[in-house]
Structure formats: C-alpha cells, structure tokens
mmCIF file of the C-alpha atoms, coordinates in Angstrom:
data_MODEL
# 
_entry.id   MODEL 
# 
loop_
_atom_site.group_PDB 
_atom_site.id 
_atom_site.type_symbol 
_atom_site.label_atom_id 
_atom_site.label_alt_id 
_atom_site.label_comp_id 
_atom_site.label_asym_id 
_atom_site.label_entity_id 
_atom_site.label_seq_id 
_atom_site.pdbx_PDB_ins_code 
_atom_site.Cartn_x 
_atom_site.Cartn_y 
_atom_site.Cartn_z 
_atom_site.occupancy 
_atom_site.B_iso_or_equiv 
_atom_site.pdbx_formal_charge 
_atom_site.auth_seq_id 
_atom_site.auth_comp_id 
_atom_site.auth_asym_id 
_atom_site.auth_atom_id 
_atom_site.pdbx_PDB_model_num 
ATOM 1   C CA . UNK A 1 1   ? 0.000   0.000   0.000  1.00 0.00 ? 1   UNK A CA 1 
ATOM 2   C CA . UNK A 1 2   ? 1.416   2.933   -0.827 1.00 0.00 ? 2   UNK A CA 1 
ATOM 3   C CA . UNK A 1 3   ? 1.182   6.361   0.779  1.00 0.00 ? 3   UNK A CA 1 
ATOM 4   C CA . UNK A 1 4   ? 1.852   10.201  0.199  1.00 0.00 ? 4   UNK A CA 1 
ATOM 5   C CA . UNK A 1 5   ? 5.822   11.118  0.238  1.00 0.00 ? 5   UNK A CA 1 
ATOM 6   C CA . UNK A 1 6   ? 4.574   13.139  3.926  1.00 0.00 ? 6   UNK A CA 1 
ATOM 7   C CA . UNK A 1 7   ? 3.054   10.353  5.298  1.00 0.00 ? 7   UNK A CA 1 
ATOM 8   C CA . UNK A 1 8   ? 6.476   8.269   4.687  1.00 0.00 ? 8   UNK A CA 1 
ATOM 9   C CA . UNK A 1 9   ? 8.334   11.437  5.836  1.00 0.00 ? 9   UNK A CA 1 
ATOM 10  C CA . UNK A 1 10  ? 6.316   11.599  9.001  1.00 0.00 ? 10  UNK A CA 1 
ATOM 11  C CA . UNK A 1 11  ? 6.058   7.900   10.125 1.00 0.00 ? 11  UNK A CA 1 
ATOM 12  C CA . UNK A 1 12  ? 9.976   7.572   9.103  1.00 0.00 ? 12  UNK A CA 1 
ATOM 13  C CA . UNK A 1 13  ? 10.844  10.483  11.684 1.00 0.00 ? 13  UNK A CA 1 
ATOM 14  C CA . UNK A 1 14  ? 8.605   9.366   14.351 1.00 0.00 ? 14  UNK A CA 1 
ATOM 15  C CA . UNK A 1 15  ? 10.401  5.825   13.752 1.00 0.00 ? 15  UNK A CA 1 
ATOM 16  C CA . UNK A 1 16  ? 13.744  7.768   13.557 1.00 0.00 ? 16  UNK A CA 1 
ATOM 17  C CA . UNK A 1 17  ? 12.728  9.198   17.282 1.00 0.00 ? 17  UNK A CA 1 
ATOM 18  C CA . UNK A 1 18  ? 12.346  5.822   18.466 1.00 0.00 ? 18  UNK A CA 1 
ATOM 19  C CA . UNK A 1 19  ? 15.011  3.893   17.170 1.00 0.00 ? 19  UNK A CA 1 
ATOM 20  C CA . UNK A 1 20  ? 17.427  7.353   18.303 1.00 0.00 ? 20  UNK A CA 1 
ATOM 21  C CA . UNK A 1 21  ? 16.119  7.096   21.829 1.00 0.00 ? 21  UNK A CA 1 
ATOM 22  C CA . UNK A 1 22  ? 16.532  3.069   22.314 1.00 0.00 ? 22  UNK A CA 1 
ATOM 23  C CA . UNK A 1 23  ? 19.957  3.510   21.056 1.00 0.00 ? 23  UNK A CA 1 
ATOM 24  C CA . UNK A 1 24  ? 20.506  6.294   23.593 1.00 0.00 ? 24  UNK A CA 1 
ATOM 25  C CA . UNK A 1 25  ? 19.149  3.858   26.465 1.00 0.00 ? 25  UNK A CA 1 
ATOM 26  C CA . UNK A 1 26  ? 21.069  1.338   25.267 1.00 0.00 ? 26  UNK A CA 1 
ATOM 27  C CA . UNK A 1 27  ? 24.370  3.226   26.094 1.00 0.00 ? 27  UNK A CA 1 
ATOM 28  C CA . UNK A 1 28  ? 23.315  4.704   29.154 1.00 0.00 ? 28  UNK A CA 1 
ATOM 29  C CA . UNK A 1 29  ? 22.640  0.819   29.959 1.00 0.00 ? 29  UNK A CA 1 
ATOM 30  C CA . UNK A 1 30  ? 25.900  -0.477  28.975 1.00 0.00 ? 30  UNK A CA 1 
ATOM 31  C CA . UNK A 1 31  ? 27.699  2.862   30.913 1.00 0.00 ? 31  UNK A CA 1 
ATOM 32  C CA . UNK A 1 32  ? 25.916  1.981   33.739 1.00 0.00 ? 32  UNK A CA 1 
ATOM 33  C CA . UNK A 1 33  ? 26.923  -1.976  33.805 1.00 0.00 ? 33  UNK A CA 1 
ATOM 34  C CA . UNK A 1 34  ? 30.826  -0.843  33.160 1.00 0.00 ? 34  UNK A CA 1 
ATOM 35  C CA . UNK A 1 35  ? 30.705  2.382   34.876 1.00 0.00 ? 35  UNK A CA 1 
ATOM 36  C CA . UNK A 1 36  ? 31.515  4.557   32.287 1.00 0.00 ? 36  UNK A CA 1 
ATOM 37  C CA . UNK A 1 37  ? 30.720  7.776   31.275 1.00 0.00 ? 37  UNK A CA 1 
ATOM 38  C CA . UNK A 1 38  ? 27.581  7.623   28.776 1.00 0.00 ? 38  UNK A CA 1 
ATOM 39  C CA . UNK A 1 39  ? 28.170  11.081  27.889 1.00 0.00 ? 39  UNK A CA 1 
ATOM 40  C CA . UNK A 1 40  ? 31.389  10.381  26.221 1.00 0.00 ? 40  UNK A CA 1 
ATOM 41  C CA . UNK A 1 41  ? 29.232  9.019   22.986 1.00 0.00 ? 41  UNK A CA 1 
ATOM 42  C CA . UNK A 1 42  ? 27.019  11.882  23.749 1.00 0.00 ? 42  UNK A CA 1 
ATOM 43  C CA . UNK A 1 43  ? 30.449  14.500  23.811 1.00 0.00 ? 43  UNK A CA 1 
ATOM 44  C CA . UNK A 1 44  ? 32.041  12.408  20.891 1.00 0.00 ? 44  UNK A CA 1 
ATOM 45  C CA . UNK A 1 45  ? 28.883  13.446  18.486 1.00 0.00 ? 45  UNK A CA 1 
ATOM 46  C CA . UNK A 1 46  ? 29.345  16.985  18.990 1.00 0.00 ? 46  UNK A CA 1 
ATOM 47  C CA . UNK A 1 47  ? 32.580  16.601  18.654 1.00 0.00 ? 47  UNK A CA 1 
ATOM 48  C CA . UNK A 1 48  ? 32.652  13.953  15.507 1.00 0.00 ? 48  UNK A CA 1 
ATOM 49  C CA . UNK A 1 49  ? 30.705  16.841  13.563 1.00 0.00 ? 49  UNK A CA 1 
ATOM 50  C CA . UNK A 1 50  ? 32.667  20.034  14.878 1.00 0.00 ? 50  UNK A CA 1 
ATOM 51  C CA . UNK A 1 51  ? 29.256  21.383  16.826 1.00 0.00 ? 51  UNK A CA 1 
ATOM 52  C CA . UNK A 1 52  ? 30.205  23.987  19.281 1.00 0.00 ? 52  UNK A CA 1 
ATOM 53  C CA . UNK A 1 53  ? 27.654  25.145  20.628 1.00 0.00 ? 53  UNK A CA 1 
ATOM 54  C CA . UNK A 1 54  ? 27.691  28.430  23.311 1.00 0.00 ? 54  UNK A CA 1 
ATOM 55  C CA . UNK A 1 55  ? 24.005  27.359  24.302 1.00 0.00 ? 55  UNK A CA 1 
ATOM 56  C CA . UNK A 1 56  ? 24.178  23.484  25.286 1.00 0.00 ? 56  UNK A CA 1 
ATOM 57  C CA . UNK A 1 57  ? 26.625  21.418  27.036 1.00 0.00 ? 57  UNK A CA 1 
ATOM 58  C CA . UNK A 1 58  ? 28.870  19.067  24.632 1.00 0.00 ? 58  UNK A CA 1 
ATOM 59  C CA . UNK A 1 59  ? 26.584  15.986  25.866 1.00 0.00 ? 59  UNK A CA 1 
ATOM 60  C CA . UNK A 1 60  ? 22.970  18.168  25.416 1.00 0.00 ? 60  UNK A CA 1 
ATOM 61  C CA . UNK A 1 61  ? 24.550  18.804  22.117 1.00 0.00 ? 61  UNK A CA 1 
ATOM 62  C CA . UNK A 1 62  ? 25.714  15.473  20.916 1.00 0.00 ? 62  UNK A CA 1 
ATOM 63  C CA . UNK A 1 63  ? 21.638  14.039  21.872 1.00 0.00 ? 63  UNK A CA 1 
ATOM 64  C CA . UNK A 1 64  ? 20.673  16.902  19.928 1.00 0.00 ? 64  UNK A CA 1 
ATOM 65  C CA . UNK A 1 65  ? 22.136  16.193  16.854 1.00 0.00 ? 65  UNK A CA 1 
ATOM 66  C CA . UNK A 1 66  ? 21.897  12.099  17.387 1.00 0.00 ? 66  UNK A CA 1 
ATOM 67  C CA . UNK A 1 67  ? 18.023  12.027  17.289 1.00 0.00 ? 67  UNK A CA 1 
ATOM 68  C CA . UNK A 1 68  ? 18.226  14.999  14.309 1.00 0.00 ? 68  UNK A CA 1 
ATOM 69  C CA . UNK A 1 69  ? 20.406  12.385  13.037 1.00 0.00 ? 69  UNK A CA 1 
ATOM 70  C CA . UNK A 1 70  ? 18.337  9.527   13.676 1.00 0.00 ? 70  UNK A CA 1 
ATOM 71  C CA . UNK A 1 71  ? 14.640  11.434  12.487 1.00 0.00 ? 71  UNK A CA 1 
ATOM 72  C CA . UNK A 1 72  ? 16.720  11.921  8.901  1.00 0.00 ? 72  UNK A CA 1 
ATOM 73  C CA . UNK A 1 73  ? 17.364  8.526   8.799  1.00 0.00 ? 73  UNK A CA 1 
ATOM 74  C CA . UNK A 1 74  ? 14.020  7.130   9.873  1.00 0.00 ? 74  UNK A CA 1 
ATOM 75  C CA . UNK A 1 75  ? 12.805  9.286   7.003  1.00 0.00 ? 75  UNK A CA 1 
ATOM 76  C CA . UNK A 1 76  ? 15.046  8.010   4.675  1.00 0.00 ? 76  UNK A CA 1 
ATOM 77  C CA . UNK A 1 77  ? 13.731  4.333   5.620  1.00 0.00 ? 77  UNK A CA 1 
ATOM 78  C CA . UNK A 1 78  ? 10.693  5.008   5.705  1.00 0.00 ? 78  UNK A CA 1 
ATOM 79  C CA . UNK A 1 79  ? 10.901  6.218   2.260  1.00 0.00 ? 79  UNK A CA 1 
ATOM 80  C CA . UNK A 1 80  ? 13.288  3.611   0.329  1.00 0.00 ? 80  UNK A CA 1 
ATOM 81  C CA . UNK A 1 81  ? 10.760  0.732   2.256  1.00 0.00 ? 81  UNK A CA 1 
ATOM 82  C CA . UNK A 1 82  ? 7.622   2.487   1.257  1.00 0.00 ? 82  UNK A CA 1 
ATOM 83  C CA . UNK A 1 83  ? 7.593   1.176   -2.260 1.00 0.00 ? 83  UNK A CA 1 
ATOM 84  C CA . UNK A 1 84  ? 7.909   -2.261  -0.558 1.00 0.00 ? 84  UNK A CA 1 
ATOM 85  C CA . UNK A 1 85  ? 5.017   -2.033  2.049  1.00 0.00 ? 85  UNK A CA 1 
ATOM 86  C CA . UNK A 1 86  ? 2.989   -4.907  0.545  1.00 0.00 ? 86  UNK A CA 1 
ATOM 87  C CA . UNK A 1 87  ? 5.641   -7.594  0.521  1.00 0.00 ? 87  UNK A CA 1 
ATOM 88  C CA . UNK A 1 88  ? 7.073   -6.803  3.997  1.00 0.00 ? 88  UNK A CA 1 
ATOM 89  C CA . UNK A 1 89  ? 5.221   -7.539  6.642  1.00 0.00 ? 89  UNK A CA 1 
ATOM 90  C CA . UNK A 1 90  ? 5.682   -9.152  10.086 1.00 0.00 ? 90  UNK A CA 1 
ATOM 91  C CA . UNK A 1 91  ? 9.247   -10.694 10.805 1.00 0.00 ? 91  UNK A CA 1 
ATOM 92  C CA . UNK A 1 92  ? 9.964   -9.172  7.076  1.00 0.00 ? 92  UNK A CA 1 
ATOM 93  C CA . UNK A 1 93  ? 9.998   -6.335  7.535  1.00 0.00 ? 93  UNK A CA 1 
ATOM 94  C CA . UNK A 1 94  ? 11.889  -6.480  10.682 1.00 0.00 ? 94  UNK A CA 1 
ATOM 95  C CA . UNK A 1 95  ? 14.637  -7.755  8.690  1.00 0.00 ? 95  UNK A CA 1 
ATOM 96  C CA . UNK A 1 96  ? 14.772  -5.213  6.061  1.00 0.00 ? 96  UNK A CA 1 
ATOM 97  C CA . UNK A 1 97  ? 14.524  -2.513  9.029  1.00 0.00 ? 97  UNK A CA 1 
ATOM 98  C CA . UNK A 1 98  ? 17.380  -4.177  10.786 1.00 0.00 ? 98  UNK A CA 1 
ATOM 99  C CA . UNK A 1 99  ? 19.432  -5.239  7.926  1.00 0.00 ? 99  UNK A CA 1 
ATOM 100 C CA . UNK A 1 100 ? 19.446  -1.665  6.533  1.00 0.00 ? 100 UNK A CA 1 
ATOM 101 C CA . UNK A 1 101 ? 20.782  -0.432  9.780  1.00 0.00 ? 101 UNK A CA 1 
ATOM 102 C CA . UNK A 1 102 ? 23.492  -2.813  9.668  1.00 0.00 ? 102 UNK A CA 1 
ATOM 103 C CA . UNK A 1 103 ? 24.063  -1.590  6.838  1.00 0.00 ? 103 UNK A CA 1 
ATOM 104 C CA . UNK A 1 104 ? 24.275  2.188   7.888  1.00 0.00 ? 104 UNK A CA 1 
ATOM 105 C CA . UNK A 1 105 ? 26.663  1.307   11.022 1.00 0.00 ? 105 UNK A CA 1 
ATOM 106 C CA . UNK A 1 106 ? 29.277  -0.922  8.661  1.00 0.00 ? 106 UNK A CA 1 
ATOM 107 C CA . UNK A 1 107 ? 29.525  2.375   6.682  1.00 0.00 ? 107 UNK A CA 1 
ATOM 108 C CA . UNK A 1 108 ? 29.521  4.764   9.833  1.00 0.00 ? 108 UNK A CA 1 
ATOM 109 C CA . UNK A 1 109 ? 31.759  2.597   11.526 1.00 0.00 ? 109 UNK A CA 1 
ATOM 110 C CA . UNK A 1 110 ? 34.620  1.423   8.667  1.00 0.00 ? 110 UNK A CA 1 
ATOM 111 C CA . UNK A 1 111 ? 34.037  3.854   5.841  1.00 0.00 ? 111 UNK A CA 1 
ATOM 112 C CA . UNK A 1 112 ? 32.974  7.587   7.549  1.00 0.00 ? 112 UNK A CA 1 
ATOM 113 C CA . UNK A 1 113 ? 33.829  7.926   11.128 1.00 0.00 ? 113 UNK A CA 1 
ATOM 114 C CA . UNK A 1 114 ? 37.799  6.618   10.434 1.00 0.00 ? 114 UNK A CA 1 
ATOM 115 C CA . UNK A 1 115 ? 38.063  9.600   8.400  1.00 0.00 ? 115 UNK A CA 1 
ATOM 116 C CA . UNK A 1 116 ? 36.295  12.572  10.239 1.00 0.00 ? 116 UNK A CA 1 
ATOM 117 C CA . UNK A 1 117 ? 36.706  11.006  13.723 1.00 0.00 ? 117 UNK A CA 1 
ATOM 118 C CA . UNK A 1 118 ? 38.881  8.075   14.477 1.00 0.00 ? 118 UNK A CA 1 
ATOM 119 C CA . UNK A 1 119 ? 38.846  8.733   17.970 1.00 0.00 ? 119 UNK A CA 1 
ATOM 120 C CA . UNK A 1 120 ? 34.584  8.521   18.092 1.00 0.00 ? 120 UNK A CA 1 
ATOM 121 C CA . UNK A 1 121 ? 34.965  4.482   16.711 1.00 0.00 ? 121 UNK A CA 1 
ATOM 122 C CA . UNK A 1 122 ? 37.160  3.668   19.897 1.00 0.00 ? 122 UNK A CA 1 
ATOM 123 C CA . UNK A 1 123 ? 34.481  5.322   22.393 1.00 0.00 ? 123 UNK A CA 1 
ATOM 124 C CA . UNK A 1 124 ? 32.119  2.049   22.671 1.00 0.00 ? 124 UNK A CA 1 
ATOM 125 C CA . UNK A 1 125 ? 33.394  -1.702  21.674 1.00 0.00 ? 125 UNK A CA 1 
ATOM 126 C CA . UNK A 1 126 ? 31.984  -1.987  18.268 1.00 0.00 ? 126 UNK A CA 1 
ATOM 127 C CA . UNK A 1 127 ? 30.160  -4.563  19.497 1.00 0.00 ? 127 UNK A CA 1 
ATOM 128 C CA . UNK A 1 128 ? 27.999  -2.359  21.664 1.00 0.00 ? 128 UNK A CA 1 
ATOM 129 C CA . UNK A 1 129 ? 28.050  0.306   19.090 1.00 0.00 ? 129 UNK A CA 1 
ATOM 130 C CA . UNK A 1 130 ? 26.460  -2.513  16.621 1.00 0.00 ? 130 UNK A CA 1 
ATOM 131 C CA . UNK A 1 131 ? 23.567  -4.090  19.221 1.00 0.00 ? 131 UNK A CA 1 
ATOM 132 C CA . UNK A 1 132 ? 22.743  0.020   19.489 1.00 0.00 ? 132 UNK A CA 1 
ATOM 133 C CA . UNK A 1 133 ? 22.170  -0.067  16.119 1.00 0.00 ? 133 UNK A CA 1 
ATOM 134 C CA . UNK A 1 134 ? 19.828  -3.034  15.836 1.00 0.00 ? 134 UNK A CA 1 
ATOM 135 C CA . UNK A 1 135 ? 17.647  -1.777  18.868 1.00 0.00 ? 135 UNK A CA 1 
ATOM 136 C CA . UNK A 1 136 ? 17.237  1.042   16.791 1.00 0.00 ? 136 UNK A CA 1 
ATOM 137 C CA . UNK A 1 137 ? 16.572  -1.450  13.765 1.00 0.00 ? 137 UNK A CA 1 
ATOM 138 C CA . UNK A 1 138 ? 14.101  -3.764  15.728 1.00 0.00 ? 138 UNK A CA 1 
ATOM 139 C CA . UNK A 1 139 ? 12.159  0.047   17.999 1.00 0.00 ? 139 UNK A CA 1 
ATOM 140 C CA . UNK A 1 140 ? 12.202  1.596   14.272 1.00 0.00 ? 140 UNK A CA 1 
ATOM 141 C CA . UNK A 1 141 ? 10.504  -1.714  12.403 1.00 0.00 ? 141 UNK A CA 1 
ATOM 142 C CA . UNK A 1 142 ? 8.492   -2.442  15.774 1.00 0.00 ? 142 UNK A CA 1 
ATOM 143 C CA . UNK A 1 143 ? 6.859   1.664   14.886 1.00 0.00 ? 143 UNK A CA 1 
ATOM 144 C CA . UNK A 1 144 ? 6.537   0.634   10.832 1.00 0.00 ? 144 UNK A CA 1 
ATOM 145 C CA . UNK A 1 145 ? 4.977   -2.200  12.069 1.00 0.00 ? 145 UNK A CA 1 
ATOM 146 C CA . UNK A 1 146 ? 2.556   -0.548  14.132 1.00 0.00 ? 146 UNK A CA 1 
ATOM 147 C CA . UNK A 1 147 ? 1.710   1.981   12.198 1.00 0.00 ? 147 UNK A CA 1 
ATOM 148 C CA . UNK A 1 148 ? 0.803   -0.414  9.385  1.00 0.00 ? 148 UNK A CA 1 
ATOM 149 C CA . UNK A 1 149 ? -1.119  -2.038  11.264 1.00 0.00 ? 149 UNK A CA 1 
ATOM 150 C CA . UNK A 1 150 ? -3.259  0.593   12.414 1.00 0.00 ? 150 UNK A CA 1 
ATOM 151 C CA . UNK A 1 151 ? -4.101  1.454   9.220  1.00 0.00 ? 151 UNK A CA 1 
ATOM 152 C CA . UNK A 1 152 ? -4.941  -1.621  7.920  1.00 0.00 ? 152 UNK A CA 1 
ATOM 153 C CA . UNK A 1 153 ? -7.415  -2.355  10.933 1.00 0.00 ? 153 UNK A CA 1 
ATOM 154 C CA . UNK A 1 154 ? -9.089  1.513   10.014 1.00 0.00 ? 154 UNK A CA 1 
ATOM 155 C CA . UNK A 1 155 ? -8.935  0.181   6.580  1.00 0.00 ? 155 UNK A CA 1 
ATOM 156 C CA . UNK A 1 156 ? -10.833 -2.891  7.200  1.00 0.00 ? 156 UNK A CA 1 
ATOM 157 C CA . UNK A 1 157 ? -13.523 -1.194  10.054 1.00 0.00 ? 157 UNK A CA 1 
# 
C-alpha cells in the first residue's frame, strides 16, 4: 500500500525518534553496567561533527544532533521501504529494518567515522556500538509495524 511522500516522511521520523532514543538507552545501559561515562558518545557526536555550541553542554549537544540524526534517517527508511510495504510484513519487515541499519553502522563505523573522527569508533566496543544499532533497527521496524497495522485495521472497520 502505498502512501503520500509526507506520510512516509512523518512515520519515518517518528520511527527515527524511536530507534534514536533506544539507542541512547542502550548506552546509558551499557555505561551503567561498566561504569563509564555515557556522555562520552554523547560528547564524541558533537565533537565527531565540529558542533560547538555556546548554548548546550557538549553531551545536550551530541543528543541533539543524534536524534536529528536519527529522524533523517528514519525518514530516509521510511521512504526507500515504502515502495515495498505490501511484501514486507511481520518478521519481514523487521529484517529489512534491521538489515538496513546494519548496513548504515558498517559504513559509519569502517568507511565515515575513520576519516572525520577516528577517535569517536574507539568510544564504545563496536560490538555495543552494533547491538545500538539493531535496537534502533528492531524500535524503528516495531513503529513501521505498528503503524501499518493501524491502518490496515481503520482500513478494514
């Protein structure tokens, strides 16, 4: 079933939001079972895109610009997957979700961090860094999911 561009947009950032802030509980988790500092990741995004910002704190910052971050991408999901609505459904579509976010971290993580902030893919074992990204994979395709489901239900009423 396919829907306007700006009701792909809109799902894809609410998605975004979701996936952004399991990936941001996810760290605080792991910093709290190591006792580490979770606002390191938080610091190293600010940092990893030069933000310097008179307004926020460094860690304020970096959350800012992760879930602006992780709305985009949401919407750019949401988007590439609409076209392919009908055929994924259920655990489908939970793969496509999560294997596209795999995706995204292998080239954040080997291909565009190294070169604009080598120091950012040390902050978190990779490991870690890579279960953040499929909570945000599974919380993003759990929203899809949802939302496609709501509307087939108002559909069928």
């Amino acid at each position: 079933m396919r829907h306007p561009i700006g009701y792909a947009a809109t799902c894809g950032a609410v998605a975004g939001v979701i996936g952004g802030i399991a990936e941001v509980g996810w760290i605080w988790f792991y910093a709290a079972l190591t006792g580490s500092d979770a606002g390191i990741v938080a610091r190293g995004v600010a940092s990893a895109i030069g933000f310097d910002s008179r307004l926020l704190s460094p860690v304020a910052s970096g959350i800012v610009i992760h879930m602006a971050l992780a709305a985009a991408l949401g919407v750019v999901l949401a988007i590439v997957l609409q076209p392919l609505g009908d055929v994924l459904r259920g655990v489908r579509e939970f793969v496509a979700v999560t294997t596209a976010l795999v995706a995204v971290w292998m080239v954040n993580f080997f291909v565009i961090l190294p070169l604009i902030s080598p120091e950012f893919v040390e902050i978190v074992p990779l490991g870690v860094s890579l279960a953040s990204k499929l909570l945000f994979g599974v919380a993003a395709a759990g929203c899809f999911h949802l939302v496609k489901s709501a509307r087939l239900s108002a559909i069928q009423v």
